[in-house]
C-alpha positions as CSV (number, residue, x, y, z in Angstrom):
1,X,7.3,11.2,-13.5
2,X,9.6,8.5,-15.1
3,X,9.9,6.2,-18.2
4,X,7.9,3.2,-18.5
5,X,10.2,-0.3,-18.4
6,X,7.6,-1.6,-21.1
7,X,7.8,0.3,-24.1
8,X,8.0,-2.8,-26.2
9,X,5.1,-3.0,-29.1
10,X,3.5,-6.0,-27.6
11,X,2.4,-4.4,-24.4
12,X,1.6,-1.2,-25.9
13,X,-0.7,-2.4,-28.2
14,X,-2.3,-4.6,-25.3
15,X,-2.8,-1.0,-23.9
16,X,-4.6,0.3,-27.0
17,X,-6.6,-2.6,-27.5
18,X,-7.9,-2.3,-23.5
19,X,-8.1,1.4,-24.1
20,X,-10.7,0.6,-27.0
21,X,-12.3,-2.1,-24.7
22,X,-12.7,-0.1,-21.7
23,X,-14.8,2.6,-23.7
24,X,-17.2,0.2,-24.4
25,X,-17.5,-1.1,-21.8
26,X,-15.9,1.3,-19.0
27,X,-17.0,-0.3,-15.3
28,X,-15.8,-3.9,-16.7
29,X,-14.1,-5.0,-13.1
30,X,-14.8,-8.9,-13.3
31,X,-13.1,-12.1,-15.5
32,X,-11.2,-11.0,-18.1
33,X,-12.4,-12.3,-21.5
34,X,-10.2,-15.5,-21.9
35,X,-12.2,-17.2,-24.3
36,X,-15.8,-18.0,-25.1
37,X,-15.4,-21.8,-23.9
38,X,-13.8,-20.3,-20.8
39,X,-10.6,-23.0,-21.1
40,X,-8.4,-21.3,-23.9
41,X,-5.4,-20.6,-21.4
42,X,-4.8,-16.5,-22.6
43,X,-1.2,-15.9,-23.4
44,X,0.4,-14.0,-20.7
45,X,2.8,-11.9,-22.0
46,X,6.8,-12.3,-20.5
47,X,8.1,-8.8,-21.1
48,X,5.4,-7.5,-18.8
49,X,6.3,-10.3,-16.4
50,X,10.2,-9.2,-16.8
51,X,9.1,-5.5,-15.6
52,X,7.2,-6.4,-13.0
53,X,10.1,-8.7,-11.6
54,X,11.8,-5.5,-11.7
55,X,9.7,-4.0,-9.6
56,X,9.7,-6.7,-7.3
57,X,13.7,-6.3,-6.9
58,X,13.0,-2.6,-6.1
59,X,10.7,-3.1,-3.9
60,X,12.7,-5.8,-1.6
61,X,16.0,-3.8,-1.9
62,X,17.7,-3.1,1.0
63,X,16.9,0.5,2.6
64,X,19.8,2.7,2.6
65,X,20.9,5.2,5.7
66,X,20.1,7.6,3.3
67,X,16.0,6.5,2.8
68,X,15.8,7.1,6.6
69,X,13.9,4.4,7.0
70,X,12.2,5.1,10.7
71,X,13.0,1.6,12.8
72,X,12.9,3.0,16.5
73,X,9.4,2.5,18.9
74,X,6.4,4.8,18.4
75,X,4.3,6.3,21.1
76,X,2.4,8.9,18.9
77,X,0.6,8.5,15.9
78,X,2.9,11.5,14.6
79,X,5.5,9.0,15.0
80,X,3.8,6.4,13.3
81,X,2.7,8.3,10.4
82,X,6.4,8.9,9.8
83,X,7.4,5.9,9.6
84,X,5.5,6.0,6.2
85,X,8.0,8.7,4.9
86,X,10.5,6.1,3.3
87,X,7.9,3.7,2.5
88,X,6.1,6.2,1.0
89,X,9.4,7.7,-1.3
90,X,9.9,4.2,-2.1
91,X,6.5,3.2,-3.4
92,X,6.6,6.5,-5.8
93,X,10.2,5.3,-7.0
94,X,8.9,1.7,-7.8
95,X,5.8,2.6,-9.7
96,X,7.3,5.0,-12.2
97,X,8.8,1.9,-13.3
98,X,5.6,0.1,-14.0
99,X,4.3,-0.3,-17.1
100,X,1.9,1.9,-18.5
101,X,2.4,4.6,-15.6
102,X,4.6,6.9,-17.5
103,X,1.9,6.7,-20.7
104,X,-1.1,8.2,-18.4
105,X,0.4,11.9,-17.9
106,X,1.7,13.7,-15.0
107,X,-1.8,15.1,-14.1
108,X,-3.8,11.5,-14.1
109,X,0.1,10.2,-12.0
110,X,-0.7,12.8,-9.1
111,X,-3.8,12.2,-8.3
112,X,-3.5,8.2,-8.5
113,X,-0.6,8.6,-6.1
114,X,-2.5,11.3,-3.8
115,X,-6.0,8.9,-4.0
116,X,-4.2,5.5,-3.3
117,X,-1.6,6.2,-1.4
118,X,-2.9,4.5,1.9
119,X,-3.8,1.3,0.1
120,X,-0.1,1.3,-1.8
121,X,1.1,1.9,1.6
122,X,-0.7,-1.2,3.1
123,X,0.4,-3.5,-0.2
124,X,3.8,-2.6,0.0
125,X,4.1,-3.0,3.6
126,X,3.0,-6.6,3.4
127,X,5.7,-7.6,1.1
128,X,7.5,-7.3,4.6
129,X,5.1,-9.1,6.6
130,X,6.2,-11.9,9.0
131,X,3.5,-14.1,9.7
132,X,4.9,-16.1,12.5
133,X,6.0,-13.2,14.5
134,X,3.1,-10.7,13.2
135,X,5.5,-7.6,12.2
136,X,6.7,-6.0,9.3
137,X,11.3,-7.1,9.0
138,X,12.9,-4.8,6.8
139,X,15.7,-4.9,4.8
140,X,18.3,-2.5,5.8
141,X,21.8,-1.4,4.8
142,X,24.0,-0.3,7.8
143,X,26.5,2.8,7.3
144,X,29.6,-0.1,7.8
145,X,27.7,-2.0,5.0
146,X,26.7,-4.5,7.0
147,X,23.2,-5.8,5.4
148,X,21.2,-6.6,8.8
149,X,16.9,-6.8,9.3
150,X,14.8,-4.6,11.4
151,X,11.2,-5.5,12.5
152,X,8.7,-3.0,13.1
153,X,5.8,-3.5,14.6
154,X,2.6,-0.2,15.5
155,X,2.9,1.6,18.4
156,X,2.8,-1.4,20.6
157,X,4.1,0.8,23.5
158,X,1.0,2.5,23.0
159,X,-2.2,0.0,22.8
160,X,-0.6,-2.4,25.3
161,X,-2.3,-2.1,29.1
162,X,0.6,-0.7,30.8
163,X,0.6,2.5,28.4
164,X,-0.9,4.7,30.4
165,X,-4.5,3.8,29.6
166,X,-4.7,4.8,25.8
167,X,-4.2,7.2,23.1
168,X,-4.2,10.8,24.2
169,X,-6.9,12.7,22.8
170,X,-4.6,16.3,22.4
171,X,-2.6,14.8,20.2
172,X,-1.2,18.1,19.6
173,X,0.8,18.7,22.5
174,X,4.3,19.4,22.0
175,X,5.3,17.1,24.7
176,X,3.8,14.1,23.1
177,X,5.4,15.1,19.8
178,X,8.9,15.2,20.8
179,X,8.3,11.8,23.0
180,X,10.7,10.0,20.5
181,X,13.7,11.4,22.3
182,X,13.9,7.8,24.4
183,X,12.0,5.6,23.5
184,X,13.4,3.5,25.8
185,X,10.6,5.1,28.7
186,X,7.9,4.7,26.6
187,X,6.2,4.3,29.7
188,X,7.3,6.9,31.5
189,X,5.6,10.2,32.8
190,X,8.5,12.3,30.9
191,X,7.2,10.8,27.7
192,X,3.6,11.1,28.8
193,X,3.3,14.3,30.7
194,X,1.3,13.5,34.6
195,X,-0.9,16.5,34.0
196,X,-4.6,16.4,35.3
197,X,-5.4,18.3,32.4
198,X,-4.4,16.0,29.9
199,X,-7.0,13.7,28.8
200,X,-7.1,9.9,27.9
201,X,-9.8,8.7,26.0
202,X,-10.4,4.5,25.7
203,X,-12.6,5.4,22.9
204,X,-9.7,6.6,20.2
205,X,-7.7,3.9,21.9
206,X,-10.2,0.8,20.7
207,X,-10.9,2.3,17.5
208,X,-6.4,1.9,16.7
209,X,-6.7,-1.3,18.3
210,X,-9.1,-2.2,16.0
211,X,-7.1,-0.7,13.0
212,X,-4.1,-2.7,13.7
213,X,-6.6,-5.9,13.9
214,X,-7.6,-4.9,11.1
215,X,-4.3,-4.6,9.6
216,X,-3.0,-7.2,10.8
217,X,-5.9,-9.2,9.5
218,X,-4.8,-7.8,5.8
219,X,-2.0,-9.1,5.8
220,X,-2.4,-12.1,6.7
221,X,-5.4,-12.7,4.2
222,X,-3.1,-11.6,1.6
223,X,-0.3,-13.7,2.5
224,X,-3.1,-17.0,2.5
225,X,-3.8,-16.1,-1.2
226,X,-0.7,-15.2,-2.8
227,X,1.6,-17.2,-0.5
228,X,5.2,-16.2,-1.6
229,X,4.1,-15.0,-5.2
230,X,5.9,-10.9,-5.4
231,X,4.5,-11.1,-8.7
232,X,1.0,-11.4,-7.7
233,X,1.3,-8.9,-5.4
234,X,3.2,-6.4,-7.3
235,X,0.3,-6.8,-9.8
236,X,-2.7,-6.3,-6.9
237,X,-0.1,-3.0,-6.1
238,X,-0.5,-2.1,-9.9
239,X,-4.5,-2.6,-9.8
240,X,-5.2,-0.4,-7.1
241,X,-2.6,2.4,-8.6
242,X,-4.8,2.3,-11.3
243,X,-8.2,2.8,-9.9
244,X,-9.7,6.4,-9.0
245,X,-13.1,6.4,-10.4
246,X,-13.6,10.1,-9.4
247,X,-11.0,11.2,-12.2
248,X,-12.2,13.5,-15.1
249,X,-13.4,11.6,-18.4
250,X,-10.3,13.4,-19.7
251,X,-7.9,11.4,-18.0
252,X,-9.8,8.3,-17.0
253,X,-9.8,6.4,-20.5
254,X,-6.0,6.1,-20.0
255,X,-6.2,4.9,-16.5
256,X,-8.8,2.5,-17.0
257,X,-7.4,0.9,-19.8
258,X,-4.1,0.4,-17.9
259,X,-5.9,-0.7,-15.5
260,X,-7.5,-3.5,-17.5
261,X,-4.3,-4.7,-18.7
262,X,-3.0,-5.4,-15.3
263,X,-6.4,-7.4,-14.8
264,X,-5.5,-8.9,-18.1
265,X,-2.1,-10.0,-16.7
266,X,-2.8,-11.2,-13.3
267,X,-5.8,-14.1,-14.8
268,X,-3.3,-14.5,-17.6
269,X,-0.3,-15.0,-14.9
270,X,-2.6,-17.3,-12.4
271,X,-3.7,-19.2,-15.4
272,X,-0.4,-20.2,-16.4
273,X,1.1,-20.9,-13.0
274,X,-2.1,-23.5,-12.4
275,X,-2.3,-24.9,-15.6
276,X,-5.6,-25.3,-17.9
277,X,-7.3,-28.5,-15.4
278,X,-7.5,-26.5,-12.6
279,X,-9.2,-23.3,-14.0
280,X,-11.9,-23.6,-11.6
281,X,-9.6,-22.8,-8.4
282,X,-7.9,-20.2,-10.8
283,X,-11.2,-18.3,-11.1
284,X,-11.7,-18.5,-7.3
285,X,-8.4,-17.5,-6.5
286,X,-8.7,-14.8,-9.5
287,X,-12.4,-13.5,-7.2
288,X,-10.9,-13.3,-4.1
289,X,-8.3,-11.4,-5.4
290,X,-10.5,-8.7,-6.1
291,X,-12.2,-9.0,-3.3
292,X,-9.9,-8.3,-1.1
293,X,-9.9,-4.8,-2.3
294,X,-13.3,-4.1,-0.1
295,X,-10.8,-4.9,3.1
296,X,-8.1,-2.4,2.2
297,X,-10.7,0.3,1.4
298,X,-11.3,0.0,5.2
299,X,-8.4,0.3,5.7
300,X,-7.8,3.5,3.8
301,X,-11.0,4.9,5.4
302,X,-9.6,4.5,8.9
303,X,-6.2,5.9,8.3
304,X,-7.7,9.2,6.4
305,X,-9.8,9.5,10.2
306,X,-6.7,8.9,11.9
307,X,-4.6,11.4,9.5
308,X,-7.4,14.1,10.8
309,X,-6.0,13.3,14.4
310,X,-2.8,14.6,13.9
311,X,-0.9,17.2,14.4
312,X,0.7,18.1,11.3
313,X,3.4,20.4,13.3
314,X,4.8,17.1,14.0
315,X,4.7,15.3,11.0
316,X,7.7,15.0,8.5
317,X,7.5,17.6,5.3
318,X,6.4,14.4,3.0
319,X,4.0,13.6,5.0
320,X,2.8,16.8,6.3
321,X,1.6,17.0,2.6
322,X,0.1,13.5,2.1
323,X,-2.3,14.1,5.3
324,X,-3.4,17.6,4.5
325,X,-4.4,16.4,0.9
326,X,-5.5,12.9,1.7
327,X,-7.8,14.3,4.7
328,X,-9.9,16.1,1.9
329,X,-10.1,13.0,-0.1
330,X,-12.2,10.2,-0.6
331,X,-10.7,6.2,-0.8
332,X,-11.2,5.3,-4.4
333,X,-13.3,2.9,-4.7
334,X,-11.4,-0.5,-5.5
């Protein structure tokens, strides 16, 4: 699924030597080992740091007309899902060029992407996130060339109050899936049929609310720790690619291992970027890193329920298949 960038001999012995680490010591998620005083500063190593600034360019290029990026308002959760479709094609471009990826096998590649693909969705989104105005502004390249920015926010035509009093509950029916025809009536009774027999529920409605808090609240906890940092959070991106505990002992040792070099790099980076005084804050920093891992898998669990809502009719043929595999699936554990 793609060449690995970093094929120089410096990074690819760091992977053998965390290969041999992780099995001894396999479950290992906490400080890297930087030195038994705990103040040698551990050399972070600038060809990995090149690829993942690579990455970072890929990640904040513009979206083409051709990636289809989905930019107009949502009143289904059909409609949201899609959205994911180019965000989705662009996350699976951009990690075949991260180290280590191409190194696992095509086997152990699939079933990272199929396992993680919520949380890659949420960490790539939030390289987009706009704090002061609390939406997601894309990059996008017009037909005429034009290079212009698109915010995008989730179905706020749906959770306001005026939206007809919720999310419908037969999320199936055919006139709710083709309600992106204007979306300019997202309030309107042509969008959200005036039947008796079609059925509101405030329950599913507070449970999205709460998913977009929730979201929402990601984001912004991610944005207070790594600030404008893309290489941080490229590297938290590579972390969670690499963690699916419920892999085969065949191809875990691999995955693992890479998995411990990006923990390697991130302390290594942070410690460099703070300097040796302030390892204390480092550390910290370092901590809540990982921590914030427990607040995407919530994440991941609420949009797998979601995905079980939908109708799959009206999902796009990408992510017709992400749903019906990721609905069987278990978040890895992070």
């Amino acid at each position: 699924m793609g060449r690995t960038l970093c094929r120089h001999p410096r990074c690819r012995r760091a992977l053998r030597q965390a290969n041999r680490r992780q099995r001894g010591h396999p479950h290992n998620h906490g400080l890297p080992n930087s030195g038994s005083d705990g103040t040698r500063r551990p050399e972070m190593d600038p060809r990995m740091l090149t690829c993942l600034r690579d990455c970072v360019q890929r990640i904040r290029e513009p979206f083409t007309p051709e990636e289809q990026l989905e930019t107009g308002v949502a009143v289904t959760l059909e409609q949201e899902y899609n959205r994911m479709d180019a965000c989705i094609r662009r996350i699976i471009r951009v990690v075949k060029l991260l180290p280590y990826f191409s190194d696992i096998g095509k086997p152990a590649q699939l079933n990272l992407l199929r396992t993680n693909i919520y949380g890659l969705i949420v960490l790539y989104s939030s390289f987009f996130f706009e704090r002061d105005i609390r939406k997601l502004r894309y990059p996008v390249l017009r037909p005429d060339g034009q290079l212009t920015t698109v915010t995008v926010s989730m179905l706020d035509e749906v959770v306001t109050p005026s939206a007809n009093g919720g999310l419908p509950v037969a999320i199936e029916d055919d006139g709710l899936r083709k309600s992106t025809a204007h979306p300019s009536t997202a309030g309107s009774c042509g969008l959200f049929p005036c039947r008796a027999e079609h059925k509101y529920t405030s329950g599913l409605r507070e449970e999205f609310e709460l998913y977009k808090a929730n979201t929402l609240a990601a984001f912004d906890h991610l944005d207070q720790l790594i600030g404008p940092d893309d290489v941080v959070r490229v590297s938290i991106l590579a972390i969670k690619l690499f963690t699916d505990e419920s892999l085969p002992d065949s191809l875990r040792s691999s995955v693992c291992a890479a998995r411990q070099a990006y923990l390697l790099f991130l302390w290594s980076y942070l410690r460099s970027r703070t300097g040796p005084k302030r390892l204390r804050s480092t550390t910290e920093l370092y901590a809540r890193l990982l921590i914030a891992f427990v607040d995407l898998r919530t994440l991941e669990i609420r949009m797998t329920e979601f995905a079980k809502l939908l109708s799959l009719d009206g999902l796009s043929p990408l992510m017709r298949e992400v749903c019906s595999q990721r609905s069987t699936l278990a978040p890895a554990r992070g």
